[in-house]
Every structure is written in structure tokens, then in C-alpha cells.
N, C-alpha and C positions, 0 to 999 in steps of 0.2 A: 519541585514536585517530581518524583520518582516516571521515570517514562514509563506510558502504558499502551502507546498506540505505536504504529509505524506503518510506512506505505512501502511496500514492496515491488521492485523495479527486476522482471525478468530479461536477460543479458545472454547473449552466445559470444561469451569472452569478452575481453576489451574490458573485463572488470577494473585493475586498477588506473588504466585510462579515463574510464567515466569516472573514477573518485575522484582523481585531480582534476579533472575537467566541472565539476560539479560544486566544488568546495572550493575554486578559485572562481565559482562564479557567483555563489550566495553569500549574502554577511555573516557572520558568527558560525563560520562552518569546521567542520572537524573530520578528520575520520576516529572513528569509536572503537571499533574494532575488525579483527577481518579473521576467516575458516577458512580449511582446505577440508576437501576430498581426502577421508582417511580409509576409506572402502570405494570398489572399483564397480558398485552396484549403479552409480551413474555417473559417474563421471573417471577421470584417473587420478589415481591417490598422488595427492601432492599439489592438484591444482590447486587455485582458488575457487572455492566453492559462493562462501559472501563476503562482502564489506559491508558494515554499520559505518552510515554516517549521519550526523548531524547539521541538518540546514539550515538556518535561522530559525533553530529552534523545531524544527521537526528532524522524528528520525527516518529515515527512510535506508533499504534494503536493498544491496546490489547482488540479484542471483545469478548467479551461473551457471544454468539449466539449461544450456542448449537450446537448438534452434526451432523445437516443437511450436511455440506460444512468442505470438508479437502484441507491442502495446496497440493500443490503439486510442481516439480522442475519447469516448465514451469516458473514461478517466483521466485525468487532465488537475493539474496544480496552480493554483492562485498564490500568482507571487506578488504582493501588498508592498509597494516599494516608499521610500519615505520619500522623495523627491525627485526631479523630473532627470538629474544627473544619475541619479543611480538607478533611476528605470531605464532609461536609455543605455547604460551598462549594460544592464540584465540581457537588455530586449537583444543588443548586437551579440553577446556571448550567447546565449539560446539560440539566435537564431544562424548564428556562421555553422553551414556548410547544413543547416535544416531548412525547413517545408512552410513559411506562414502559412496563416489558414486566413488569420484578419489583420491585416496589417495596421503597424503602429502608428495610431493617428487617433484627433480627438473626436469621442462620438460624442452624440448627446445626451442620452442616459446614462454613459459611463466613461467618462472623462477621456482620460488619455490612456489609452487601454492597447493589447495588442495579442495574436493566440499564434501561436506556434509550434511547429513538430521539429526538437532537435535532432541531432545528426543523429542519435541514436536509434529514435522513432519516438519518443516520449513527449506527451503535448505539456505546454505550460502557455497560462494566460498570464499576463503582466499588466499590471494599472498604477496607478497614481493613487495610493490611499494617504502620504503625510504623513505616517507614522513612521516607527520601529520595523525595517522588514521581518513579514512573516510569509510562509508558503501556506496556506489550507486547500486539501486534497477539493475535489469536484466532481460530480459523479451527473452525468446526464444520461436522462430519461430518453429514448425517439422509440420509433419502430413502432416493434408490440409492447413496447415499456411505454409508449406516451400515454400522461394521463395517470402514470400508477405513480408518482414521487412520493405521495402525501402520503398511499398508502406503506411505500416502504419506508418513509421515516419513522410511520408509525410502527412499525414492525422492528425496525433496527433499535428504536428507543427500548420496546418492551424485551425487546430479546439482550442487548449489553448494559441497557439502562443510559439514560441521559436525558435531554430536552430540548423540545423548536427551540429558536432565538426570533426569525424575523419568516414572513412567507412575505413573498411579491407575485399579486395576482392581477388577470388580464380576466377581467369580469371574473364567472366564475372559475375560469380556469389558472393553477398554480405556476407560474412560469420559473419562478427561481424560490427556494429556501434556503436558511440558513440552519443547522443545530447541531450541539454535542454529543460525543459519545465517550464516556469517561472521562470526560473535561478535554478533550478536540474537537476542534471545529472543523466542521466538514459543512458543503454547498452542496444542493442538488438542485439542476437543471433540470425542465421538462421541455423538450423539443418537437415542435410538430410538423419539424420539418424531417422528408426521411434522408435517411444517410446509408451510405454503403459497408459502414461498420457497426459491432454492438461492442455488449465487454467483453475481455478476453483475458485470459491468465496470463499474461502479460502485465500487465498490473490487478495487484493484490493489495487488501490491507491484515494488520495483523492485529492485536491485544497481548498484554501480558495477561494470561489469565491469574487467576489468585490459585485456586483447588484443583483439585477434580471434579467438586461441585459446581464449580463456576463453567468448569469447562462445560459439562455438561448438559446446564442448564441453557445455555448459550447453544449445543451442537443441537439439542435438539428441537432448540427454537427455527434454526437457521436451515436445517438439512430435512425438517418435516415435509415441506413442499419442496424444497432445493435437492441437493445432490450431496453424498458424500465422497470425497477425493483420498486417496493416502497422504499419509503424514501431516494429518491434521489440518488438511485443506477442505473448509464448506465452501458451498456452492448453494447462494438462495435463488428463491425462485426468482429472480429477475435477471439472474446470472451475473450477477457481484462477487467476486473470490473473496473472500476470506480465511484468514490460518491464524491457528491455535498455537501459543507461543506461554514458554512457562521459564520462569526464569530459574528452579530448578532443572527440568528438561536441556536447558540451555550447559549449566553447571555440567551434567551427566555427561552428553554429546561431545562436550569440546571439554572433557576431562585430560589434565595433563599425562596421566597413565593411558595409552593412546589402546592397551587392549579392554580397559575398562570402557572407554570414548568409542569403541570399534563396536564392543556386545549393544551398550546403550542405543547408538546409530542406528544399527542390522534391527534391532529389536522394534526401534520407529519406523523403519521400511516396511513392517510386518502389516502395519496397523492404518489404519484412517480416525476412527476417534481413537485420541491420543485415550491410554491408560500409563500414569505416570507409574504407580504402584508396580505393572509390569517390567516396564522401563526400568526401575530401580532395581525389580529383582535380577533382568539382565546386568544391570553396570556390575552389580556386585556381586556377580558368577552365582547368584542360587536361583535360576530360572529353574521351576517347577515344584518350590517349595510354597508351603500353604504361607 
């Protein structure tokens, strides 16, 4: 199946450290690809700006944005491990030179489980599921979010399209769900306990959009109560990041002609909803023709 999702991991350098560091420590991992800084509008031309990789089957996003935005656990990765040797891998690699939060040990509604902040700052939970490792992203509710999960999975389903799979409820209150978004599975926690953090643009997630339509339809499902950010970053009202990703946009950007990949970039700087059409007429020098 064609990728359409990915989680995006905000970085003040150390980029190609946490690839290798991340990819020698999930099964089936890769790096996919990697960008520099070809404009000095934020960063310096030459650096590395991303790396795409591949974690057991999720893609996830190493940015190079500087020291503005740190992660934080509000978003957090469930790493689905096939057996108690390679959970225990996982669990020592995650956690050498990071922060437990719940150490590795058997609970009783969740087996052999354990949650951690790596040296990076990026949380990751680890269990014993028996299968195939997978990672699926996690999004928990506290604060002033407790209480709303059910509402924003209902909001996330109508606005990219997808479906619940499982809720876990404590009377009537929803403690954990599971559901898709374009065929990903994502978790959402609702926590009533308070915590000293929420979400932060420090982790993001993203979509291949299909159109402009699609973009569309999606920014302004998302940014109607939420917030609009540049370069096709939403912000819903719960303060979930989100960015709008086009796999032509992508083409344009990181064109091998690097004054065509220069106008395209400058032109995405300009903007927060993405207009591909624009973007296009910059790559190919006739910005201001009808």
C-alpha cells in the first residue's frame, strides 16, 4: 500500500544520529530518504533539514527546526513487540541514556509493558503484543482535553475519513480507543490525571494529501476551531499538529534543478494553506500568470 501517513519528530540537529540510532533499533527499518536547507530563510543552506525513515512499517519524520518546540509525552509511540527478547531489546535501546516514566515490568491489564522518554526527549511505550513488530502513534487526552477523546476521534474520522476499531471504557467514562485514519492506526488515551505537559509541535503528524481538494477539505475541517500555522501546518482545536504533505509539492521542493526547488520552497514559506497551483507556477518561473 502506497504511504499516506507519517509522524513527524521535531530535532535541533543530531539528525543523522537519531536515524542510525532509531533504525538499529526497530525491525524492518530503513532510512527512505533525506533534504537539506536550500534557502537560508531558516535554517543554513547545506544542512540537513529531514530524514524519512521507515520503522517497522511506519514512516516517521526527522526535522531540523531548531530549538523553538520540544516533544513531549502527550504524543507517545506504541511499540507492539513479538516476544519478550525483542521487547527487552527495544525497552534497553529506548531507554539508554533516557527518562522511564513506567518501568518495564508486568502489569495486570497490560502484560509486560513499559513507557519511556529517550535521550532525545521522545516518548515510546513498549509491550508484549506476539506478533510482527509494529509502532502505532498515541495521542492522550489530560488537562483541559480530559474527557474530549471520543469527541475528537469523531472530528478526526469526519474531517480525513476513517473508523473506531475498539473503545475501552471505565463506566461511562472512555479511557482508551483505538481507530484509523487512511488505513493507520492510531490510540487515543484519555487521562484524569493532571500532568505538567500538553501537545506541542514537537511531534506532529502528517497525510499525503491526494488534490487541492482534499487539502482543503481537511484544512478547513481542522483549522475551523484550531489554528492555522505556515507551511501547511493545522493546529485543531485540542492542539494536535498536523501538516499537509503532497507528493507532488514534495517533487517541486526537492527538484534536482535546485533554482526551480529554491522558487517552489520560497513560495511554501509564503503561505500556511498550501496552494499547489501557486507553488507550481513559482517551480516553473511564471509566478503571476493567470
Amino acid at each position: 500500500m502506497e504511504q499516506q501517513f507519517g509522524c513527524c519528530l521535531w530535532f535541533d540537529g543530531q539528525l543523522a544520529e537519531a536515524a542510525d540510532f532509531y533504525t538499529s533499533t526497530f525491525e524492518n527499518s530503513r532510512i527512505k530518504d533525506q533534504t537539506y536547507y536550500i534557502t537560508d530563510e531558516h535554517g543554513t543552506i547545506g544542512d540537513l533539514l529531514t530524514i524519512t525513515l521507515d520503522l517497522a512499517g511506519c514512516e516517521f519524520l526527522l526535522l531540523n527546526g531548531g530549538d523553538t518546540f520540544k516533544p513531549t509525552p502527550a504524543v507517545s509511540y506504541v511499540v507492539n513487540c513479538e516476544n519478550e527478547e525483542q521487547l527487552n531489546r527495544v525497552w534497553q535501546e529506548l531507554n539508554h541514556d533516557g527518562q522511564p516514566l513506567m518501568p518495564l515490568m508486568d502489569y495486570p491489564e497490560l502484560g509486560k509493558y513499559g513507557w519511556t522518554n529517550d535521550r532525545y526527549g521522545f516518548s515510546w511505550q513498549v509491550r508484549l503484543e506476539g506478533t510482527a513488530q509494529t509502532i502505532v502513534p498515541c495521542i492522550m487526552f489530560a488537562n483541559k482535553n480530559f474527557g474530549l477523546a471520543q469527541a475528537a476521534i469523531d472530528e478526526w474520522i469526519t474531517a480525513f475519513g476513517g473508523k473506531q476499531d475498539f473503545a475501552v471504557k471505565e463506566g461511562e467514562h472512555l479511557r482508551a480507543a483505538g481507530f484509523q485514519l487512511r488505513g493507520q492506526d492510531l490510540i487515543v488515551m484519555d487521562s484524569p490525571e493532571k500532568h505538567t505537559f500538553d501537545f506541542s509541535m514537537g511531534n506532529s503528524f502528517y497525510f499525503y494529501f491526494n488534490d487541492q481538494a482534499d487539502i482543503a477539505h481537511v484544512w478547513d475541517a481542522i483549522t475551523t476551531a484550531g489554528k492555522e500555522w505556515p507551511c501547511g501546518w493545522m493546529e485543531d482545536r485540542y492542539g494536535v499538529y498536523w501538516q499537509t504533505v503532497n507528493k507532488q509539492l514534495l517533487a517541486w521542493t526537492n527538484d534536482p534543478d535546485q533554482e526551480k526547488a529554491k522558487r517552489a520552497t520560497q513560495e511554501l514559506y509564503k503561505m500556511k494553506k498550501i496552494d499547489l497551483a501557486q507553488i507550481q507556477r513559482a517551480h516553473d518561473g511564471i509566478i503571476g500568470s493567470d
